[in-house]
Structure formats: C-alpha cells, structure tokens
N, C-alpha and C positions, 0 to 999 in steps of 0.2 A: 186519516191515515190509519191504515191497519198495522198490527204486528204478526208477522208471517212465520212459520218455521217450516224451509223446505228440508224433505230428507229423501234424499238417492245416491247413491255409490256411485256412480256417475257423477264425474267431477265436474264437464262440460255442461251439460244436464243443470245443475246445479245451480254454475255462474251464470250460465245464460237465463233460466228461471230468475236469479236473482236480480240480473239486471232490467228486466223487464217488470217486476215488481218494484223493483225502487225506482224508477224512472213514472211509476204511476202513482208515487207518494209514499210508497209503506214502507215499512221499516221489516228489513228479511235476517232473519237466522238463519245457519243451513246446519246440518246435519248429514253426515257420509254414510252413518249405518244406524242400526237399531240402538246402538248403547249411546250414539252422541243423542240421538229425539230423544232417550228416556231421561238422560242428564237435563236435556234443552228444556222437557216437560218438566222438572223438579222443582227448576230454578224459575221457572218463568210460565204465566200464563199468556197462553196468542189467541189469537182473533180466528186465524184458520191456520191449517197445518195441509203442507200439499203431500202426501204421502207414497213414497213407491211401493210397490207390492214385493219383487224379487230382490232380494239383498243377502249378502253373505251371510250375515252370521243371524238375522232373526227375520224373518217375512214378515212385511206391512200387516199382513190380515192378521197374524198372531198378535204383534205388539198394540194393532186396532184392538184385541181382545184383550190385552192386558190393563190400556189404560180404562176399556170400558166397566171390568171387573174389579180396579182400584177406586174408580169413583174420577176419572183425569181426563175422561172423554166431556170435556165440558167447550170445547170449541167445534166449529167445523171441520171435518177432516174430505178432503177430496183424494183418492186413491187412482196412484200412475201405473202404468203396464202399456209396456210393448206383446209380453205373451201372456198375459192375464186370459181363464177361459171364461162363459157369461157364466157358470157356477163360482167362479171366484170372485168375480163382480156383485153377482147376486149377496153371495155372502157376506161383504164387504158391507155391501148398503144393509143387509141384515142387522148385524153387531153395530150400524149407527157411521157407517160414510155417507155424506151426504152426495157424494158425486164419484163418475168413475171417468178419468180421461185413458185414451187408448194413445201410444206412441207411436208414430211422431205425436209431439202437440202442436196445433198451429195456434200461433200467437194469440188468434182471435177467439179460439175455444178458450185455452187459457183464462184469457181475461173475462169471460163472458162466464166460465164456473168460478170464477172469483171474485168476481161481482154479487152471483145469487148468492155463492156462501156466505157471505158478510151479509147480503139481504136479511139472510134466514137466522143469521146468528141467533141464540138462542132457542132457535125451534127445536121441536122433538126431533130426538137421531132417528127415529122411524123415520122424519121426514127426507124423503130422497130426494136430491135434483136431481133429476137426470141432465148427462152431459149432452151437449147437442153433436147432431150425427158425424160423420166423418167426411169432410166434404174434399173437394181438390185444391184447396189452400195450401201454399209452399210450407213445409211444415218448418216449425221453430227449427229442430233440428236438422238442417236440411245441409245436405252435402253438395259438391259445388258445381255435382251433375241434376242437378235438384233444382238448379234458380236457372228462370226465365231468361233468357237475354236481355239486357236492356241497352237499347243505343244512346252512345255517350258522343254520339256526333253532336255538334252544337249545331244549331240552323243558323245560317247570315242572313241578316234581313236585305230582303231587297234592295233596298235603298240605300246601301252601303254603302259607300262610296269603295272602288275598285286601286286596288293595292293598297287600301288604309288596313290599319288596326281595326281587329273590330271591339266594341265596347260591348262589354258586358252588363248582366242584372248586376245592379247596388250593390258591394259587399261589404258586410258592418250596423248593425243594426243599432249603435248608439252614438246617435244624437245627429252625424253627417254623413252624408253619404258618402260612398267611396267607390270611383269606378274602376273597374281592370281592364286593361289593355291586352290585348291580345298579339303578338307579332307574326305575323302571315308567310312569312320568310323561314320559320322554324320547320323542323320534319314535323310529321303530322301527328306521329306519337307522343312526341313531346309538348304541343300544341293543344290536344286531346287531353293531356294528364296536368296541363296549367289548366286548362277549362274545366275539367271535374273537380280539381283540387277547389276551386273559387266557389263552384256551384256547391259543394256537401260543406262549404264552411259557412256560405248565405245560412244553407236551412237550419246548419246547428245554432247557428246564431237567432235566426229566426226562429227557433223552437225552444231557444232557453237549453240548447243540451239536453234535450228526451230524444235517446236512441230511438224510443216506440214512436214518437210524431215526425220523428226525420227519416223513416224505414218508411212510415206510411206514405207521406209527401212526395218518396222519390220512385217508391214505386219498388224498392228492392226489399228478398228475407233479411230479418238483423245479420245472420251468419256471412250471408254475403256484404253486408255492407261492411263490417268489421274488417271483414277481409280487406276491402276495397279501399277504406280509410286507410290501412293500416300501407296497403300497398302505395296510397298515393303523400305517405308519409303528414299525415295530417294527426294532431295530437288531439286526441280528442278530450282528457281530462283538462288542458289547455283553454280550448273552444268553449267548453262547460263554465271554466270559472270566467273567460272575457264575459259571457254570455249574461251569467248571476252579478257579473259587474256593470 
C-alpha cells in the first residue's frame, strides 16, 4: 500500500481519483490547490503525488519547482492537464515529473502511471516515464454521452419452464447460497431494475466492494456505474461492509 497525495481544484476529479486509488489498496490525501499540497508536503512524506498543472492560485509546474529547489521533490510526481502544451509537459518532466497524463484520464492509464511510479520510486527525477498513448478508453471522467450502452436485458434460459419465475445467479457470497426469484407478471421496467439491482450486488459481493473490479466485471465507466447504483437504489457503503463481513 502506497500513500498518495492527489492535488486538482476539481473536486469530482479528486474523489473520483481517490476512490479508484483506495479501492487499489493506498491510502489517498487530496489537495484542492497549491497551498493545501504545500501544507500536505510539510506534514507528511508520500510515495507518489498525482499533480494538476492549471490551478487558481499557484500552477503545478511552478510549485513542482518549488518543492525541487526546497529539497521536497523526494517522491514521484505524475503531472495532470487537460490543456497542458508538449513545452509544458517537457518542462514538467525537465524539473523532475516522472509522468505526464493528458485529460480525460482513463482508468487504465491512471493505474498503469501509478504502478511505474511506485516501480521507479526512488529513481533519478531525470528519469521520465512516459505516459502511455491516448487510446479510445471511456475516459474516468466521462460524461453520460461518453458510456457505451450496455444491455440490462437478462437472457431466459431455454429451458425455462413457461410462466415460472425465472431464477437467477447466486446472490450472497458468504457461506449459502441465495437465489432470487424473478415475477414475470411485473412491467418490464420494474423487472429489469429487480434484475440489475441483484446482478451489481452479486459482483460487489463477489469483489469484496472494489468499485475498480466491479466496473471491470460488468463492463461499465465507474461514473456510469455510480450513477446507476445510485439510481437503482443500491447502498454501496452497505454492500462493502456485508462483503468485508
């Protein structure tokens, strides 16, 4: 487990970074602007720091040159930008970033520059990672014209027996199993949103409550699937602690 310190004025930004790194083990701080990282940096030494470049009141690449000239650039720093130019980038990795992510970030760049920076830890700040490319991954931050469709029809097995219930996957991951029942009688909306509620409480169950392995499982962006919990009234802090139980 790493100790993290993300900083972006972006508050969505933020929590969403942060729960994606805690749900991978580490322990996150956050930071909203230049003066909460410089306090965060005083008190506390991290493993890596994810850094925004544009911020109100001090730019990433200046306060990257303050802690480098204090002696405080002693962790990995990876540097965020949606309008970052490759001169800003360059210079970033110059003064000692080891990484540049471009926004959106998708989930999978994310954790793949935060993987090598912790590899690298302790290497020379000369040493750069480079972020890897920009690919067509639904980005972290993605808006809800942004996510893929996915069908929440349930399939009936063949073999169904005709006007029955249908049975569902197992719901419950400790100790017995438990089936749900389905009534065939209901409108179809409401049928549809018993069957997704059943299906995202299987996988949380089944994944110990890691947003990141139940986004991947189902196939949906976190942003969408938060939505979609949220919408089909499913507690997810709830599900987390049955789950750790």
């Amino acid at each position: 487990m790493a100790k993290i310190l993300v900083v972006d004025d972006e508050h969505g930004i933020r929590e969403l970074l942060s729960e994606i790194l805690n749900d991978e083990g580490h322990a996150v701080d956050l930071a909203e602007n230049a003066a909460e990282a410089r306090q965060a940096r005083q008190q506390s030494n991290y493993d890596l720091v994810l850094l925004d470049i544009w911020m109100p009141d001090t730019d990433g690449v200046t306060l990257l040159k303050e802690w480098s000239g204090q002696g405080l650039l002693t962790m990995p720093v990876i540097m965020m930008s949606g309008h970052a130019t490759i001169d800003t980038a360059v210079e970033a990795t110059r003064i000692g970033a080891q990484a540049f992510l471009e926004k959106p970030i998708t989930m999978q760049k994310l954790l793949k520059a935060v993987q090598l920076g912790l590899a690298r830890e302790g290497a020379r700040p000369a040493d750069v990672v480079s972020a890897p490319a920009p690919t067509a991954a639904a980005p972290v931050m993605a808006s809800a014209d942004m996510v893929a469709p996915v069908s929440s029809t349930p399939a009936v097995a063949a073999a169904a027996p005709a006007f029955q219930p249908v049975v569902a996957t197992p719901v419950g991951m400790s100790g017995q199993n438990s089936f749900q029942s389905f009534d065939l009688d209901k409108p179809l909306r409401d049928a549809r949103d018993e069957f997704e509620r059943c299906y995202f409480i299987y996988h949380l169950q089944r994944e110990n409550g890691s947003m990141t392995r139940v986004a991947e499982k189902t196939g949906l962006e976190r942003t969408h699937l938060y939505r979609k919990l949220k919408q089909l009234g499913v507690d997810i802090a709830r599900e987390k602690k049955q789950a750790a139980g």
